[in-house]
N, CA, C and O of each residue as an XYZ file, in Angstrom:
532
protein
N       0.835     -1.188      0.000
C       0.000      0.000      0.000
C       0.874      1.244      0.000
O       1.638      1.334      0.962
N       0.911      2.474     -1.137
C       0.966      3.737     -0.673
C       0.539      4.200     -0.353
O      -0.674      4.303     -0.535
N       1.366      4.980      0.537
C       0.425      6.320      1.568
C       0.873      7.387      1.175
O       1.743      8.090      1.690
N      -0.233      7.670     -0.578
C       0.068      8.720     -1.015
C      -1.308      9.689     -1.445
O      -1.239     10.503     -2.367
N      -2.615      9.463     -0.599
C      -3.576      9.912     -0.303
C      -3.712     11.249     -0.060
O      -4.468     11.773      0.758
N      -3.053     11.702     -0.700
C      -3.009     13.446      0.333
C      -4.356     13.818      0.744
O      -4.590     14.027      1.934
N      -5.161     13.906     -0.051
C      -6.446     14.543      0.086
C      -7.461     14.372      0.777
O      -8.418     15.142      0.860
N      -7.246     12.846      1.585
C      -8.407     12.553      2.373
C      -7.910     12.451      3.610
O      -7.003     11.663      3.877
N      -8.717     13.612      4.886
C      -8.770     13.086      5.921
C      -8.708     11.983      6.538
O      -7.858     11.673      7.373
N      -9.508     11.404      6.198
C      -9.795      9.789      6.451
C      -8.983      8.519      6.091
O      -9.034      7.378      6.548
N      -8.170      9.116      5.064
C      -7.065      8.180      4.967
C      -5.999      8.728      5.726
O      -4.981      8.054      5.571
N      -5.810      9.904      6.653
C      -4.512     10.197      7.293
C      -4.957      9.466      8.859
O      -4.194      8.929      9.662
N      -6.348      9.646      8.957
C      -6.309      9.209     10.144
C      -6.498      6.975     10.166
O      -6.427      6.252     11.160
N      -6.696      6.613      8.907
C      -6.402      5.675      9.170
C      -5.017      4.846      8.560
O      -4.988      3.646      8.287
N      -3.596      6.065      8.391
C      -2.294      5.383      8.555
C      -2.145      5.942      9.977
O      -1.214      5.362     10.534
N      -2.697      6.814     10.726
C      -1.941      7.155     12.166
C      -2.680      6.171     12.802
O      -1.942      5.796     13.712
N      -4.050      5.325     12.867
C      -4.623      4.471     13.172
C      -3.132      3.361     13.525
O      -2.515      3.085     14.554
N      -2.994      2.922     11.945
C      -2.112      1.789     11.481
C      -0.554      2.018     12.280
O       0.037      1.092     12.836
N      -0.043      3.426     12.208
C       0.833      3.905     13.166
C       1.095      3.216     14.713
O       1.941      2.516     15.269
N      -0.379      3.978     15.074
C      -0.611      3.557     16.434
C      -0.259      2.426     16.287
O       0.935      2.198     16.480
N      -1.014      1.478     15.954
C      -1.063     -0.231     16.262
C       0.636     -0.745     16.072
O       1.142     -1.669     16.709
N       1.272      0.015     15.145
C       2.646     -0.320     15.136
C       3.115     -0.143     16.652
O       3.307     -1.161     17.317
N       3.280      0.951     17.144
C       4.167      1.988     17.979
C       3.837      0.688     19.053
O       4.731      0.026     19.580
N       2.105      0.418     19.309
C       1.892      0.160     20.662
C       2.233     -0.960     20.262
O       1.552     -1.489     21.140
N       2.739     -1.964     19.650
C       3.061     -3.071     19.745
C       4.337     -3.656     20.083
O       4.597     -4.858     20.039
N       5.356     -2.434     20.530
C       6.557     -2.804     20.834
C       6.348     -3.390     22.219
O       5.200     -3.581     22.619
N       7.430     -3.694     22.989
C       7.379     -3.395     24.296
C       7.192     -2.278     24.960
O       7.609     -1.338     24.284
N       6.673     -1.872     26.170
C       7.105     -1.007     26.805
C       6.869      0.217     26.386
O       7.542      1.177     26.762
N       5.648      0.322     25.365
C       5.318      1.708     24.766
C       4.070      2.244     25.379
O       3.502      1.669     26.308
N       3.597      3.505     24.771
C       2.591      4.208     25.110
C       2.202      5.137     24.525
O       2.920      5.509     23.597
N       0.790      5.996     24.821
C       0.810      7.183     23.486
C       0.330      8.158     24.996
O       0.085      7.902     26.175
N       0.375      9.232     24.220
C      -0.122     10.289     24.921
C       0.187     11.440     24.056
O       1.129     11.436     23.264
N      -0.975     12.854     24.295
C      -0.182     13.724     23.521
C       0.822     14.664     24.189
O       0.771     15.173     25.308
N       1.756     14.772     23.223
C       2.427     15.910     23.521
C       2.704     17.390     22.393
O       2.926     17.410     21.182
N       2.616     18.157     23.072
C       2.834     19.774     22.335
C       1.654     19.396     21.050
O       1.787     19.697     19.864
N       0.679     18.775     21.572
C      -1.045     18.590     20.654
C      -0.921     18.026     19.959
O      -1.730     18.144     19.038
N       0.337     16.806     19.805
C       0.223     15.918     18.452
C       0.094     14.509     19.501
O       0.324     14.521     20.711
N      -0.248     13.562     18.852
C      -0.385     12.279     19.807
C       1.192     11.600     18.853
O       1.511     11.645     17.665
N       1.935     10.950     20.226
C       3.359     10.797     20.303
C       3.289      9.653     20.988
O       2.344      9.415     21.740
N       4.533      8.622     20.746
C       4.494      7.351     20.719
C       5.803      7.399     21.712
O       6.868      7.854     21.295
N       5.645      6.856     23.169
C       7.095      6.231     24.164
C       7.023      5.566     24.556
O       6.012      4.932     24.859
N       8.824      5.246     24.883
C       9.157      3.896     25.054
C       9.159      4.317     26.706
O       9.337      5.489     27.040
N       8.943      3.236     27.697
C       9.217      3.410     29.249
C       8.945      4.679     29.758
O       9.596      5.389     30.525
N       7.617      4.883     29.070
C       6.697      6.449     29.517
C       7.583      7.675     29.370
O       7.325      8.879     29.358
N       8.574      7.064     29.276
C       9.617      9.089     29.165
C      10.406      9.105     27.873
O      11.364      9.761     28.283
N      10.701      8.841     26.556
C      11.344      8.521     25.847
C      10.635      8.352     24.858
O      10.294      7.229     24.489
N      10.085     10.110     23.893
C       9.650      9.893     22.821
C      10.273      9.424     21.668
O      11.213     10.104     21.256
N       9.818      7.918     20.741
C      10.266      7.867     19.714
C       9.864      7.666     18.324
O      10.483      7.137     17.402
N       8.449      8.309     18.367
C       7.696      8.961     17.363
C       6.425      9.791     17.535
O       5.604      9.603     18.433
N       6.347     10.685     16.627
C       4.992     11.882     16.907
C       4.670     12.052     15.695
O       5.425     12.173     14.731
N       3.229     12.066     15.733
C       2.313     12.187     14.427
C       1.818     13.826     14.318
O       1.004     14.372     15.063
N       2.481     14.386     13.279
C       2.263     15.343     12.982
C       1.373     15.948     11.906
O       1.736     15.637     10.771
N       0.367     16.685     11.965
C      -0.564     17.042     10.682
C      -0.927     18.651     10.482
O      -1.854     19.303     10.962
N       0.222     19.071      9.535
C       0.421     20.731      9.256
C       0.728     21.511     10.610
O       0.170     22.569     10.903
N       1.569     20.942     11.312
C       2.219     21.301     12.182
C       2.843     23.086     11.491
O       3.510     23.354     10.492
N       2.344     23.827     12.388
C       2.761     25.369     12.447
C       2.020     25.503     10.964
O       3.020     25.962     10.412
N       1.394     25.472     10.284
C       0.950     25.333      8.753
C       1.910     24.875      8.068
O       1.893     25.290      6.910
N       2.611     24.296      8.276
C       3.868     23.891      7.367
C       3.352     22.792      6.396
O       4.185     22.053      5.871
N       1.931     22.629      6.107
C       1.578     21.879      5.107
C       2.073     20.485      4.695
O       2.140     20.055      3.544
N       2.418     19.831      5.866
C       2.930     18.311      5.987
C       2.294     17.336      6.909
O       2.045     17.402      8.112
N       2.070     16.269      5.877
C       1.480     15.591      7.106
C       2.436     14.390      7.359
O       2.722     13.586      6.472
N       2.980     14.314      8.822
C       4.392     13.550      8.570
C       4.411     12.586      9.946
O       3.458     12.433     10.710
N       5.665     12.010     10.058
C       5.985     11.388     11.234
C       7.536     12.143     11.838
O       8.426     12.351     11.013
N       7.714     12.453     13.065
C       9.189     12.525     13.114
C       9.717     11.353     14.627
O       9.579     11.265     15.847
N      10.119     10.917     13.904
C      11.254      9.884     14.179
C      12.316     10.124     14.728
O      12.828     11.138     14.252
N      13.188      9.435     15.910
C      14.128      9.182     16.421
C      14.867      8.479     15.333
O      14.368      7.610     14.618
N      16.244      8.969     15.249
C      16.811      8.399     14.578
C      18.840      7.488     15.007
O      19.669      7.981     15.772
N      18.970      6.474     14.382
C      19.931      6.195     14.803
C      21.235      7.354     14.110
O      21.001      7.918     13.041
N      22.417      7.570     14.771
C      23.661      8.936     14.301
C      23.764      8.412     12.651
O      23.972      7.296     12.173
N      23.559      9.537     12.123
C      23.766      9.467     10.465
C      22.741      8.867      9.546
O      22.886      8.648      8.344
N      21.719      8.641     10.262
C      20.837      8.229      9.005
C      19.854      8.981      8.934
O      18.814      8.612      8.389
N      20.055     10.578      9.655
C      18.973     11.346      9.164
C      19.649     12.072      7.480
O      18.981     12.246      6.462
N      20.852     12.315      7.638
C      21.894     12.805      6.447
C      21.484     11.522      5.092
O      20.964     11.936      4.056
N      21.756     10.148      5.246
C      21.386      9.163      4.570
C      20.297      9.286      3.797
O      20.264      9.415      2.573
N      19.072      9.225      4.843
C      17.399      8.944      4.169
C      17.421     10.481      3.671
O      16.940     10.600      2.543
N      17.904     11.772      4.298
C      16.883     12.719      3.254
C      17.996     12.991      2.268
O      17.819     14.169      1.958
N      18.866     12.616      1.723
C      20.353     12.271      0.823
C      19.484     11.421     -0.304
O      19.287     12.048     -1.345
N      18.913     10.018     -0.238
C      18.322      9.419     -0.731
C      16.721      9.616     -1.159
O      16.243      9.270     -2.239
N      16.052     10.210     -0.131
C      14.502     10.579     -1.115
C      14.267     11.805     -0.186
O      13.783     11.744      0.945
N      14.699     12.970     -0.858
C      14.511     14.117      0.033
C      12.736     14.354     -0.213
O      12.265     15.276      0.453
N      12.403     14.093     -0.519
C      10.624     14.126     -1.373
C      10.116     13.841     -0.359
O       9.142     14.525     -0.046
N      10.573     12.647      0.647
C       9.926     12.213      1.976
C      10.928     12.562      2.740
O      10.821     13.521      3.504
N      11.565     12.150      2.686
C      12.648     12.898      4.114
C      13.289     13.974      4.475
O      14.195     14.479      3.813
N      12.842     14.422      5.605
C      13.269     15.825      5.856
C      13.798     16.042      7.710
O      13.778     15.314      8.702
N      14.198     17.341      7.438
C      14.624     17.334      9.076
C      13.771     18.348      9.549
O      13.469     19.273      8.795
N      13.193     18.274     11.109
C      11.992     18.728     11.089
C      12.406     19.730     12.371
O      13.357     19.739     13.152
N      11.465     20.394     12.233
C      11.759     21.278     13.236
C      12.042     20.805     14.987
O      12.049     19.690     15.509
N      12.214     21.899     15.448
C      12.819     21.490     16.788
C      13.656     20.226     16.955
O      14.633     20.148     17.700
N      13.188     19.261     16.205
C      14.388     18.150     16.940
C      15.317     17.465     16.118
O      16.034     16.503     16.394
N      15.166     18.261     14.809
C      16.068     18.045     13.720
C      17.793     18.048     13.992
O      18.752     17.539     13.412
N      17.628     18.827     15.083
C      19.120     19.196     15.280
C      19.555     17.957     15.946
O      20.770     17.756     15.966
N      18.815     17.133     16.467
C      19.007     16.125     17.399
C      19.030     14.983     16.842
O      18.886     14.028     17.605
N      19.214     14.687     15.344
C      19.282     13.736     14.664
C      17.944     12.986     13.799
O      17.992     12.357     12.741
N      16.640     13.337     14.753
C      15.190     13.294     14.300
C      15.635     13.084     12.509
O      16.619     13.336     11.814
N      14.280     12.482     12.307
C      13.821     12.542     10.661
C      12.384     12.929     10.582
O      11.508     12.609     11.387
N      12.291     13.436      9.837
C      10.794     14.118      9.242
C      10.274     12.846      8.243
O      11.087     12.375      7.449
N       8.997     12.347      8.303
C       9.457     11.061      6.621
C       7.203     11.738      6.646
O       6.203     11.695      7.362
N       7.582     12.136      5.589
C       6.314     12.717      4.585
C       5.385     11.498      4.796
O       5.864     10.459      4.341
N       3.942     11.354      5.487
C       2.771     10.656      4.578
C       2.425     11.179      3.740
O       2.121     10.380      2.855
N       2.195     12.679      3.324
C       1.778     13.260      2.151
C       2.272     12.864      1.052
O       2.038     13.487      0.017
N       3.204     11.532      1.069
C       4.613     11.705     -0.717
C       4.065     10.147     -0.632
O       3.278      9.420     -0.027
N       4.711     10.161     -1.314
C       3.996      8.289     -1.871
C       6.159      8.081     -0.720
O       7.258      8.630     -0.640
N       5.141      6.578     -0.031
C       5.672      5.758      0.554
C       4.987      4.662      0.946
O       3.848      4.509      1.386
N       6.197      3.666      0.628
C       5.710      2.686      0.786
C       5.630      2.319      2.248
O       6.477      2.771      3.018
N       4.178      1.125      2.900
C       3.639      0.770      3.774
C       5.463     -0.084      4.215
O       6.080      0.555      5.068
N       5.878     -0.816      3.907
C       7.096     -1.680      4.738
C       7.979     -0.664      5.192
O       8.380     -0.593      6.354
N       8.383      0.381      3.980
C       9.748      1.441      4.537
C       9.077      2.065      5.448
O       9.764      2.224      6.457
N       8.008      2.497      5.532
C       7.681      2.963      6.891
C       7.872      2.129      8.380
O       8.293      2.595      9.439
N       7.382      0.634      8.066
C       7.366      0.067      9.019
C       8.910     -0.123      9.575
O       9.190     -0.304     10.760
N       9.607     -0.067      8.774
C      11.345     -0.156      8.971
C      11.784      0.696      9.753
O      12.484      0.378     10.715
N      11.361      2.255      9.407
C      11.705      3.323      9.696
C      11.454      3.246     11.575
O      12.247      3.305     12.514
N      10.194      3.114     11.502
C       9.589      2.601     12.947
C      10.282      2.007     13.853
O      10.526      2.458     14.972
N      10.739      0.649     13.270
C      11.115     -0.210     13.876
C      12.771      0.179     14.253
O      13.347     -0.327     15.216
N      13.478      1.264     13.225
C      14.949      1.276     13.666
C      14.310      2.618     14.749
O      15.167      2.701     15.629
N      13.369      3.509     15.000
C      12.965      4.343     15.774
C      13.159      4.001     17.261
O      13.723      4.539     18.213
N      12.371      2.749     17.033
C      12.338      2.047     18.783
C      13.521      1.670     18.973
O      13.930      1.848     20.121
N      14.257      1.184     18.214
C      15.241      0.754     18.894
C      16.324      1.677     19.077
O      16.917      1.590     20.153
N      16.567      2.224     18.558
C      17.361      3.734     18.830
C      17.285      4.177     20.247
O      18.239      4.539     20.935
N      15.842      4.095     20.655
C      15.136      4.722     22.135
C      14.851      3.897     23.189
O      14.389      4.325     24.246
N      15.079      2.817     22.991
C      14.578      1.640     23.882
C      15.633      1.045     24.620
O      16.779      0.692     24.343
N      14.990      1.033     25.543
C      16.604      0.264     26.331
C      16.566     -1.369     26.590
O      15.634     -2.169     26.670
N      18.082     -1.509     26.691
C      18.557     -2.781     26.126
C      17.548     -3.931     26.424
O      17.250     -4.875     25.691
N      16.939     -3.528     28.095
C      15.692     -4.917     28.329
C      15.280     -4.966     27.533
O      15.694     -5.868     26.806
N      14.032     -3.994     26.925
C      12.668     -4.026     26.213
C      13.631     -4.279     24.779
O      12.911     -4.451     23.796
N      14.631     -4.315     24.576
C      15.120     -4.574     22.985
C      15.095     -6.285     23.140
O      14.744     -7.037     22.231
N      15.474     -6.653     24.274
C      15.709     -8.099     24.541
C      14.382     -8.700     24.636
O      14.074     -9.461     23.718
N      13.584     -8.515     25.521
C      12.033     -8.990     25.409
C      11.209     -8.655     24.009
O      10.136     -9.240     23.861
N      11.575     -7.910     23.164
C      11.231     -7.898     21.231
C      11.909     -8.797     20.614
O      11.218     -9.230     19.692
N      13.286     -9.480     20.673
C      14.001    -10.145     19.883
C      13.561    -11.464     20.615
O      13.579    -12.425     19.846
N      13.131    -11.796     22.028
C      12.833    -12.921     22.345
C      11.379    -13.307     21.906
O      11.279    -14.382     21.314
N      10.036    -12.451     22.151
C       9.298    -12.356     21.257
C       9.448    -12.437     20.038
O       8.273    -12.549     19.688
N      10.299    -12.473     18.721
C      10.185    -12.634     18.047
C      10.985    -14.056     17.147
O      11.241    -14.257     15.959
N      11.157    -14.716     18.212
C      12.337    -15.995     17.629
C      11.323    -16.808     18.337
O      11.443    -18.031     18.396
């Protein structure tokens, strides 16, 4: 599936739906909002994703992501169309990655998945890899 729907409400709120169900399926996660966007943490203090929609009017409807050192330079190097560095926490290595641009449903889920682990500490990385073998 692309999530390159721009135009319908209803399709943004059902990839942040699909979002959610990602985020909360790690270990040790949670949502709540913060600064009015609903934001995804690991061990209640440790945001490592927030759903953003025209944040300041900036006309994006996006995710920003925790990122592991150097692959915010990488991904928006490679498809700057979706990847971007986003405000406030851009400086901090964050990635901006566009739902508004055609992307594909797995690279997102990737993106996600190197998110948590970036932010997660070593238990809850160990109780995901044992869950998953």
């Amino acid at each position: 599936m692309k999530l390159d729907d721009a135009g319908e409400l209803d399709s943004f709120n059902e990839i942040l739906g699909r979002v959610r169900e990602l985020c909360l399926s790690f270990p040790g996660t949670s949502e709540k909002l913060s600064h009015g966007a609903p934001s995804f943490f690991v061990a209640e203090k440790k945001s490592f994703v927030q759903y953003r929609h025209n944040h300041h009017n900036d006309g994006k409807v996006a995710l920003w992501c925790a990122a592991p050192p150097g692959m915010q330079a990488l991904l928006i190097e490679s498809e700057p169309s979706v990847y971007y560095r986003p405000a406030y926490v851009g400086h901090l290595g964050w990635i901006g990655v566009r739902l508004d641009r055609s992307i594909e449903w797995e690279e997102l889920v990737g993106v996600i998945q190197e998110t948590y682990l970036t932010r997660a500490p070593k238990k809850l990385i160990a109780m995901l890899k044992k869950a998953g073998s």
